[in-house]
C-alpha positions in Angstrom: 40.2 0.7 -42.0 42.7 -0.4 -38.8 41.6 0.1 -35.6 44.4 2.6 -35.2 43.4 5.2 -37.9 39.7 4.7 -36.8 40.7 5.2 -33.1 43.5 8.5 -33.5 40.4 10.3 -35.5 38.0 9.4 -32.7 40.3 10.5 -30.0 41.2 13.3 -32.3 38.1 14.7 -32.7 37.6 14.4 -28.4 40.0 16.6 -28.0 38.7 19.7 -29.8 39.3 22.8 -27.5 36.3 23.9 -25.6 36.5 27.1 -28.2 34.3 25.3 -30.6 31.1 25.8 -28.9 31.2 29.8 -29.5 32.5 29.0 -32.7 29.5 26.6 -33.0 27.2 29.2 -31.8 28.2 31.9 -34.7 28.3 29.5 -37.5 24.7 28.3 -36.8 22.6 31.3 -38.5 20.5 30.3 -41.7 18.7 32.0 -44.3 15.2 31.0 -42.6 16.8 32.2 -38.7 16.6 28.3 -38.2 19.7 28.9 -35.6 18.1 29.5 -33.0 17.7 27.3 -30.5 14.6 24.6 -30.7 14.2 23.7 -27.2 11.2 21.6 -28.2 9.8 23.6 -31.2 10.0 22.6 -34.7 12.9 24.4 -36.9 11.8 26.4 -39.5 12.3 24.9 -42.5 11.6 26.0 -46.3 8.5 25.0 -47.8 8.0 22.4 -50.6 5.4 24.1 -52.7 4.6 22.0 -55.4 7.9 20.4 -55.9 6.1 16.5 -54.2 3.6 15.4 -51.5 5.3 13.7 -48.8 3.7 10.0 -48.5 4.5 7.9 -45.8 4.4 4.9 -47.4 7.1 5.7 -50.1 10.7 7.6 -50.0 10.4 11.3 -50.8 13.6 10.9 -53.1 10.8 8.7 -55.6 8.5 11.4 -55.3 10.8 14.3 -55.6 9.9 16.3 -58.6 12.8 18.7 -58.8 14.2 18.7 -62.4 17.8 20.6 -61.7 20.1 18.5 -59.8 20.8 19.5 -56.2 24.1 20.5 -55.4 25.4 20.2 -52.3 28.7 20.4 -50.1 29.6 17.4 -47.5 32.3 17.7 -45.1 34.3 14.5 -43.5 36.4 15.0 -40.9 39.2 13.6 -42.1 41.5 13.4 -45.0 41.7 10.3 -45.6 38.5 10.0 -47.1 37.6 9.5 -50.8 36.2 12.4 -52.1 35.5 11.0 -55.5 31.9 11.4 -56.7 29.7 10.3 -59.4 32.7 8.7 -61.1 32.3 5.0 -60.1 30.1 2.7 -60.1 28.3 3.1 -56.4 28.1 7.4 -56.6 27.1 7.3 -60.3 24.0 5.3 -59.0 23.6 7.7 -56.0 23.9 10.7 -58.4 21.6 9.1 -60.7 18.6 8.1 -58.2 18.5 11.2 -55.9 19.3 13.7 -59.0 22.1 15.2 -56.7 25.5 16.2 -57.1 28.0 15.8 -53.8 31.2 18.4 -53.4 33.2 16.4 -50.6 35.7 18.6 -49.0 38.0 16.8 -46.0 39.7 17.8 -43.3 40.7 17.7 -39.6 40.0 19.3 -36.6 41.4 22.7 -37.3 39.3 22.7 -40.4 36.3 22.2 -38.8 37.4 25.2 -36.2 37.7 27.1 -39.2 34.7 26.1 -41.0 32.5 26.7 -37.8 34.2 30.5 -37.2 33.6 31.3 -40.8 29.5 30.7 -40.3 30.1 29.6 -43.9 29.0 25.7 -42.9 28.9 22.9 -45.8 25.2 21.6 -46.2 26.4 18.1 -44.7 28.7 16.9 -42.0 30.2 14.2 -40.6 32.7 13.7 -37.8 33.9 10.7 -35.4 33.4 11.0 -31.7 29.7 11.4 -30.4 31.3 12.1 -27.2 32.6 15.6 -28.3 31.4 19.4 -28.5 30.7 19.1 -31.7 28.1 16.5 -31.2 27.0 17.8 -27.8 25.7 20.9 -29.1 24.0 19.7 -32.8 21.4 21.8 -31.8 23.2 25.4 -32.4 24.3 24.6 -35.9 22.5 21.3 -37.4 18.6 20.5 -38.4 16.9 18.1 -35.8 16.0 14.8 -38.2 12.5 14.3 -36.5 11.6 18.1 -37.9 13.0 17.1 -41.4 11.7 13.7 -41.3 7.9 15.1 -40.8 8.1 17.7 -43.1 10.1 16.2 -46.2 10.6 12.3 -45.7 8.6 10.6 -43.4 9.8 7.5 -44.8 12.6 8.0 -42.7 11.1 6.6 -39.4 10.7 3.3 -41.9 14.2 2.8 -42.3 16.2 4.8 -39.3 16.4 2.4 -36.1 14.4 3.8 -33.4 17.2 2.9 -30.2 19.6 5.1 -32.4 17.4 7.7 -33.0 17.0 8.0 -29.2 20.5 7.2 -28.9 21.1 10.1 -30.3 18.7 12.7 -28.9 19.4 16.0 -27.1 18.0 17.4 -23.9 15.2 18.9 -26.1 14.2 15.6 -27.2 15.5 15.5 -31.0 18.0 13.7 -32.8 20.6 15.7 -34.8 23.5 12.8 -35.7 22.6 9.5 -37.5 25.4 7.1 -37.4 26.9 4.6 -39.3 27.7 0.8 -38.1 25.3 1.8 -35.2 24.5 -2.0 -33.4 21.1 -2.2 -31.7 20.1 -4.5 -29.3 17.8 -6.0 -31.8 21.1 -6.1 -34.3 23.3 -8.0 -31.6 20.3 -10.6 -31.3 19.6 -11.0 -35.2 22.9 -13.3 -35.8 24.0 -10.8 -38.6 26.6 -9.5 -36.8 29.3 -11.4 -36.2 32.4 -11.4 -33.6 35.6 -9.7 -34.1 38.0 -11.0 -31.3 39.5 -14.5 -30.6 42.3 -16.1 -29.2 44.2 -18.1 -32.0 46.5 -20.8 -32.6 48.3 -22.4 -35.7 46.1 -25.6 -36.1 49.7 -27.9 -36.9 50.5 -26.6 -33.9 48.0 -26.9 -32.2 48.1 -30.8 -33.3 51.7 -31.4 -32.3 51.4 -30.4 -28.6 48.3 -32.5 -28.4 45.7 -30.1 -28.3 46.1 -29.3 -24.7 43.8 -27.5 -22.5 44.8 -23.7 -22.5 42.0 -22.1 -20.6 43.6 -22.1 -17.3 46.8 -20.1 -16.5 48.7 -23.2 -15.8 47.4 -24.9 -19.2 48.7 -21.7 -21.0 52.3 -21.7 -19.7 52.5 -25.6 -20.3 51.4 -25.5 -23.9 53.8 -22.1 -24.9 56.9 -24.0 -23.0 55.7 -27.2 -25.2 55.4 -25.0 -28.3 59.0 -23.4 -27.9 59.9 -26.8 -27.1 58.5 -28.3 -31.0 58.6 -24.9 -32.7 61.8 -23.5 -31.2 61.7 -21.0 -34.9 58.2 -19.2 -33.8 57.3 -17.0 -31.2 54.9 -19.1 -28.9 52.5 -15.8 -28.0 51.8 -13.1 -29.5 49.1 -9.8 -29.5 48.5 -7.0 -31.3 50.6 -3.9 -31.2 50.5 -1.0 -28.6 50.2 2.3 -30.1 53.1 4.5 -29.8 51.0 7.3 -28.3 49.8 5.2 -25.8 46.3 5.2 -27.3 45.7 1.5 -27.8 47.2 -1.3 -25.7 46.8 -3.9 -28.6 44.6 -6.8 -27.4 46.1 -7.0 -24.0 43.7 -4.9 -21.9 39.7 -4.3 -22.9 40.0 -7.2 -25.9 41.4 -9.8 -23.0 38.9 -8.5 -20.6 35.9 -9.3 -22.9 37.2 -12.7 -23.3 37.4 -12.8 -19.4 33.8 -11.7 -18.9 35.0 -9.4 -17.4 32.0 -7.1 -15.5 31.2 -3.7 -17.3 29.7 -2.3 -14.0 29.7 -3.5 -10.7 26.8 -4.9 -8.7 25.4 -1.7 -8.2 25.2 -0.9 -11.7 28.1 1.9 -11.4 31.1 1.6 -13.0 33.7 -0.9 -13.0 37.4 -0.4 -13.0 38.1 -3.5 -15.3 42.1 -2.7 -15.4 42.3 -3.6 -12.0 40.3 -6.6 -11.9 41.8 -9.7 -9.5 40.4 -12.2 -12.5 42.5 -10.0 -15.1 45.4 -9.4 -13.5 45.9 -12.8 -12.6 46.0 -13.7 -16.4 48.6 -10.1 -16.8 50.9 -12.2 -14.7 50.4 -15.2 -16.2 51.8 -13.1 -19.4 54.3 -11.8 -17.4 55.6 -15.2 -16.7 55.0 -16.8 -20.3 57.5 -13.8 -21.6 60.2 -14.2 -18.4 60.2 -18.1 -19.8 61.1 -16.9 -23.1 57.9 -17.1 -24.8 56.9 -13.8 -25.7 59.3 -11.7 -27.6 59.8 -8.5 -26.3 59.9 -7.0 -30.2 55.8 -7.3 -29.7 55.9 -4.7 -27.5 57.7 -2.1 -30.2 56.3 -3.5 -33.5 53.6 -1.4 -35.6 50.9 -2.3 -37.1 52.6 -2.9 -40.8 55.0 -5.4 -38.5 52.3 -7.1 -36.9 50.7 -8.3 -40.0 53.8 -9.1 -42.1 54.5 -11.6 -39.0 50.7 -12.6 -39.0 51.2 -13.6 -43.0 53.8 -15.6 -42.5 52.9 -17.6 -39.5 55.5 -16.0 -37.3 53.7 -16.7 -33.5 52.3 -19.9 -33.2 49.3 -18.3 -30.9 47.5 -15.0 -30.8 45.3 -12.8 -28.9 43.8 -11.0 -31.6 41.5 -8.2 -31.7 39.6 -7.3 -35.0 40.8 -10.1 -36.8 38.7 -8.9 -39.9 41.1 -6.4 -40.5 44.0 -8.9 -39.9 42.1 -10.7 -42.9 44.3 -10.3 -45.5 47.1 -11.6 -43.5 45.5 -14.6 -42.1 44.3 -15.3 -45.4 47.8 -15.0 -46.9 48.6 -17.4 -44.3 46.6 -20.2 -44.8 46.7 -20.1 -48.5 50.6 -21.3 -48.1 50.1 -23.0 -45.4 46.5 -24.9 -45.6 47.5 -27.1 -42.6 48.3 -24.6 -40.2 45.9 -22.1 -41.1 44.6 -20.1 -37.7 42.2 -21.3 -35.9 40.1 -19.9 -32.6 39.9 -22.5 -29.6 38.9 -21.9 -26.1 41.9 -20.8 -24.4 42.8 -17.8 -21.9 39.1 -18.1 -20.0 38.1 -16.6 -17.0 39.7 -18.6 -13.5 36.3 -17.4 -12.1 33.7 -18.8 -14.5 32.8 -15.7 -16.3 31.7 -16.8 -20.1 33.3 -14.3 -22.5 31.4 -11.4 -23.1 32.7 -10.5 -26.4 31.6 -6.9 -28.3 31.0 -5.0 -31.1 30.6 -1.8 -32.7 28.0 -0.4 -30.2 24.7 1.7 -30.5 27.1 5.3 -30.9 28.4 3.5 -34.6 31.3 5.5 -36.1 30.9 8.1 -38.2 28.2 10.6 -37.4 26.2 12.9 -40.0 24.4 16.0 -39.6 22.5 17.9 -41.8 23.8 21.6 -41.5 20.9 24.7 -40.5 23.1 26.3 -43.4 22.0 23.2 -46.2 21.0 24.8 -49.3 18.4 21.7 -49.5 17.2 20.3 -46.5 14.7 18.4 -48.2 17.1 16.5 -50.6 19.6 16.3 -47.8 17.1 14.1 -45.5 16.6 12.1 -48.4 20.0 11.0 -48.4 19.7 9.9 -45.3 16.8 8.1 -45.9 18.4 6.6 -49.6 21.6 5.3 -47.8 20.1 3.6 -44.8 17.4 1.7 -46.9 18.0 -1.6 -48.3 18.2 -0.4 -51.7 21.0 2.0 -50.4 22.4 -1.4 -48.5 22.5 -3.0 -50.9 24.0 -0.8 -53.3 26.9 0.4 -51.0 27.8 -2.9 -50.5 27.5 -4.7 -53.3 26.7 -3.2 -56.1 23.9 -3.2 -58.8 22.1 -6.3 -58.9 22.2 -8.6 -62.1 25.7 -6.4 -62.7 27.7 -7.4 -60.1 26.1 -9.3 -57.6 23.1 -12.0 -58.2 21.2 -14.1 -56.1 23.1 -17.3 -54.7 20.0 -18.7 -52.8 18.8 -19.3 -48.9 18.3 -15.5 -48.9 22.0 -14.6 -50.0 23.7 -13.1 -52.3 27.0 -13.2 -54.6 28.9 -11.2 -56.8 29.2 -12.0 -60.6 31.8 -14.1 -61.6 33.4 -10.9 -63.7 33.1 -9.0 -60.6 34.4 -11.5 -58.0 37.4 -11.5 -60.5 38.5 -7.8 -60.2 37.7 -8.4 -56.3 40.1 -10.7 -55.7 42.6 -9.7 -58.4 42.5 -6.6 -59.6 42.0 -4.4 -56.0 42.8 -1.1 -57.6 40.4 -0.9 -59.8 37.6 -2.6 -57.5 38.2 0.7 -55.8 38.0 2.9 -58.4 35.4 1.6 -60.6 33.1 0.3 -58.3 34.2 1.6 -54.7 32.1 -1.4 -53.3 32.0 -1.5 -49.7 33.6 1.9 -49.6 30.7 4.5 -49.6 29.9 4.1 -45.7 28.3 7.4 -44.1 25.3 4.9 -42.9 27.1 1.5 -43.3 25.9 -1.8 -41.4 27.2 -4.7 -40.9 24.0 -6.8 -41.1 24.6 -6.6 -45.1 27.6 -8.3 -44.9 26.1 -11.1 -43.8 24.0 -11.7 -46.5 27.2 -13.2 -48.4 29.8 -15.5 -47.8 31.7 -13.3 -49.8 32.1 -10.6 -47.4 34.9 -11.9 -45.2 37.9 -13.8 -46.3 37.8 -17.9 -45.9 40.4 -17.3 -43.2 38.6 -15.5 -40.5 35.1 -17.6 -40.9 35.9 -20.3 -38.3 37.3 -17.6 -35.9 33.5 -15.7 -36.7 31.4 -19.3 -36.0 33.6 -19.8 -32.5 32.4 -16.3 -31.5 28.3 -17.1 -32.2 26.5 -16.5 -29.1 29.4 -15.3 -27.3 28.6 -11.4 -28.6 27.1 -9.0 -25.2 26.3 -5.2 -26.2 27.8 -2.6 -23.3 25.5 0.4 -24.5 25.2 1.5 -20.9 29.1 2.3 -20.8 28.9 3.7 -24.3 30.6 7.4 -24.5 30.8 8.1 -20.5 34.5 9.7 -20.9 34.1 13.7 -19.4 33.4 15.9 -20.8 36.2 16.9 -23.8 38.9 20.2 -22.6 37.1 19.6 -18.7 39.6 19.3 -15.6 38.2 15.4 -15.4 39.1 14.9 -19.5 42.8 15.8 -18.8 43.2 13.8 -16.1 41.8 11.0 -18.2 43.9 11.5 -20.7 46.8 11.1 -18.7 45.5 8.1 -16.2 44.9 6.3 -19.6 48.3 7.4 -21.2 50.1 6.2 -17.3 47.9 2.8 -17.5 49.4 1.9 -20.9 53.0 2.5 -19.8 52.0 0.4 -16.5 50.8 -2.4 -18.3 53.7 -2.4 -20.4 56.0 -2.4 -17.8 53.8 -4.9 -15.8 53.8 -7.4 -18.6 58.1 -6.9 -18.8 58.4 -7.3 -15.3 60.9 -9.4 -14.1 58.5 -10.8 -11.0 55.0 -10.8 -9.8 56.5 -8.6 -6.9 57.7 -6.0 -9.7 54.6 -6.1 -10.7 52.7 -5.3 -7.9 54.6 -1.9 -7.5 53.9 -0.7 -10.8 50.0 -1.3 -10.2 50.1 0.2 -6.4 51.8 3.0 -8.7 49.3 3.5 -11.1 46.5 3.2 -8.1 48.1 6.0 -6.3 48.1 8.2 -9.7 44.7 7.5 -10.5 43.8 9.2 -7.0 46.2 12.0 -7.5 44.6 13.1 -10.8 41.0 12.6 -9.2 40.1 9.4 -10.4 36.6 9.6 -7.9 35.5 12.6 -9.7 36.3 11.1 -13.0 34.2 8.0 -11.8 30.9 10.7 -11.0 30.9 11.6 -14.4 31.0 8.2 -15.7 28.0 6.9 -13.7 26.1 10.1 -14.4 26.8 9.4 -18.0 26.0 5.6 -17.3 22.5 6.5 -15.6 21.7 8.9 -18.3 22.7 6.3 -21.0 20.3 3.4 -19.6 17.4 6.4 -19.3 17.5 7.0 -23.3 17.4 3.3 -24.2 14.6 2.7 -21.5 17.2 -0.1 -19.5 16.6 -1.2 -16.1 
């Protein structure tokens, strides 16, 4: 999945209308009168009669004694997703164990408007932004996990991390949402997870100018003058693209800035501005200058995401600042398998001028996409055991690589690796990886600490660029989701601060002199304070206070 599609449902799903809350409210009602709210009492919740007795020590989905499979509806909040079931080789196992049968239905955010109005809610939901409505106020239309967890599945507590958990609770205490791809601080320690940013350089290149110091501004513009000097044929720097909608700035603003160490919050602990810090800026205009010499082409700033690969794949820039380069895998790859010689490689240029080490990141504690169990859930007994399934190791395991002894097999040290028939279809026969076996694919409680038990996972391309970024990886959970509050005064003015910032660096970055420059950024100063960029700040270090308060941070 690009960053894009991941980021336009994100910001998507922020933007619901504050409308959805009522809607929220009179879609909540279950057969039991579960809507109403907890505050801190336990939901009511069917009973389990003789159906199994709950045993901590084991998964209630072994116990479960329920002959008729369960049926049940699951909503994802967006269309892209596959809504397949029981068909390849990763459901049919799911269907199998927990005797259930999944109905996905898709969607966007008028959908879910619709859904919630109605009061006819799926048993399961998922959706993309822990920041919004939606998520805010779990508790008028979805089960609280703690009260399904100690009723049905105490297992759960085995296997769900306990920072998410709290991560995720509500003034009353309880959890509602269980992520996906959700990074503890315990996961950023492990070594499991690896980096996903670098700055990169064709490594004949990188021979042929000598291997020259580019860390410092003045080492950068020496070695892209040297490189358009030997390589007159490639574009000396490049990044990745700016979203059209002003949504992503490509690598040039928060993926830069975590190279540059730079700070998060200030000294104080409030928040920091990073777009207008002296240690950044200094490297914009060292950008600025690299493309008035020549060497950046001015088509990076208008080329999509399709273009930005196809140039990636064919060695068209000679260096890159690179963001996710996992997803740019299959383009690096493509790369070095013509071109073994000048395959990418990550070296330690574009540092801070200050001494800041790179303080590179992740997916953070909030994950990606967020599942809730509805009040309206025909079964909420076999819907926590889902939960419980997925985020196992067994469910791990199976989600990401399959059945053992069918397609993956022990390969020793604690790894694993797929079956040579099954490594086949993976690398040459994609469609019907998908389809048959939809490996990798099935991801409502996905982490990335499985991928790292094979050195299969990742293409041979990006693996040096992951080694360069051990130890360099620095979790930011206290910044985590402190955008206002979605449809507030504070959230439109965000929304068009940010949009203003991305045409300012733009035009910044095509300036024609570090005087030009300057008047764009007193510009964009002067329109953060006319769309009250102090009040937008109060919510941010409210949020920031209240975020370091559920993780227990100093």
């Amino acid at each position: 999945m690009s960053n894009k599609k991941m980021l336009k449902w994100a910001v998507g799903l922020g933007l619901t209308t504050a409308s959805i809350l009522t809607l929220a409210a009179c879609g909540s009602g279950s057969k039991d009168d579960a809507g109403k709210s907890n505050d801190s009492k336990t939901a009511k919740l069917p009973e389990l009669g003789d159906r199994y007795k709950i045993d901590k020590t084991k998964p209630a989905w072994e116990l479960d004694t329920k002959e008729e499979p369960t049926k049940l509806t699951w909503y994802v909040n967006a269309d892209w997703w596959n809504t397949e079931f029981g068909n390849d080789l990763v459901t049919k196992k799911v269907k199998e164990d927990l005797n259930v049968d999944i109905e996905f239905v898709v969607g966007d955010d008028t959908k879910l408007n619709t859904l919630f109005a109605g009061g006819d809610m799926p048993d399961l939901v998922t959706i993309f932004d822990s920041n919004s409505q939606v998520a805010r106020k779990a508790e008028s239309w979805a089960y609280p996990l703690q009260d399904l967890a100690d009723k049905y599945d105490p297992y759960f507590y085995d296997v769900a991390a306990e920072d998410t958990l709290n991560w995720y609770k509500l003034s009353d205490g309880k959890s509602y949402g269980y992520p996906d791809y959700s990074n503890t601080a315990k996961d950023f320690e492990s070594g499991q997870i690896f980096s996903r940013d670098a700055f990169i350089i064709r490594q004949d290149v990188y021979e042929a100018i000598g291997k020259p110091d580019m860390s410092t501004p003045e080492g950068f513009e020496k070695a892209m003058k040297d490189i358009k000097a030997q390589f007159p044929d490639l574009v000396p720097f490049g990044f990745n693209d700016f979203a059209a909608d002003g949504t992503s700035n490509g690598s040039m603003d928060s993926v830069l800035q975590d190279r540059l160490g730079v700070p998060y919050l200030d000294k104080d602990g409030k928040y920091n501005d990073r777009n207008l810090d002296e240690d950044y800026l200094k490297w914009i205009k060292t950008f600025r200058q690299v493309r008035a010499d020549g060497n950046i082409s001015d088509d990076t700033f208008t080329d999509d995401g399709e273009k930005f690969k196809e140039k990636v794949s064919t060695g068209k820039y000679a260096s890159m600042m690179i963001g996710s380069f996992v997803n740019q895998g299959i383009s690096l790859q493509q790369f070095a398998s013509s071109n073994p010689a000048g395959q990418y490689i990550a070296v330690d240029g574009i540092l801070s001028t200050k001494g800041n080490e790179p303080t590179l990141t992740q997916a953070g504690i909030s994950g990606w996409m967020i599942n809730y169990i509805s009040k309206n859930c025909k079964d909420p007994a076999k819907a926590i055991q889902i939960y419980t399934y997925l985020l196992s190791d067994y469910g791990g395991m199976l989600t990401n690589y399959g059945i053992k002894g069918e397609t993956y097999e022990d390969a020793g040290d604690g790894k694993v690796k797929y079956t040579p028939e099954t490594r086949e279809i993976q690398l040459n026969d994609s469609e019907k990886f998908q389809k048959e076996y939809r490996i990798g694919e099935f991801i409502q409680f996905g982490h990335d600490r499985y991928k790292a038990l094979s050195d299969e996972s990742y293409v041979d391309a990006v693996k040096q660029m992951q080694e360069w970024g051990e130890g360099k990886l620095t979790p930011q959970f206290a910044t985590e989701n402190i955008g206002p509050e979605a449809a507030s005064q504070e959230a439109r003015a965000l929304s068009a601060i940010t949009t203003n910032w991305s045409t300012t660096l733009v035009g910044m970055l095509r300036s024609d002199s570090d005087d030009a420059a300057d008047k764009l950024l007193e510009d964009y100063k002067t329109f953060q304070k006319q769309n009250n960029i102090d009040g937008i700040n109060k919510v941010r270090n409210e949020k920031i206070k209240e975020n370091k308060e559920k993780l227990g941070m100093d």
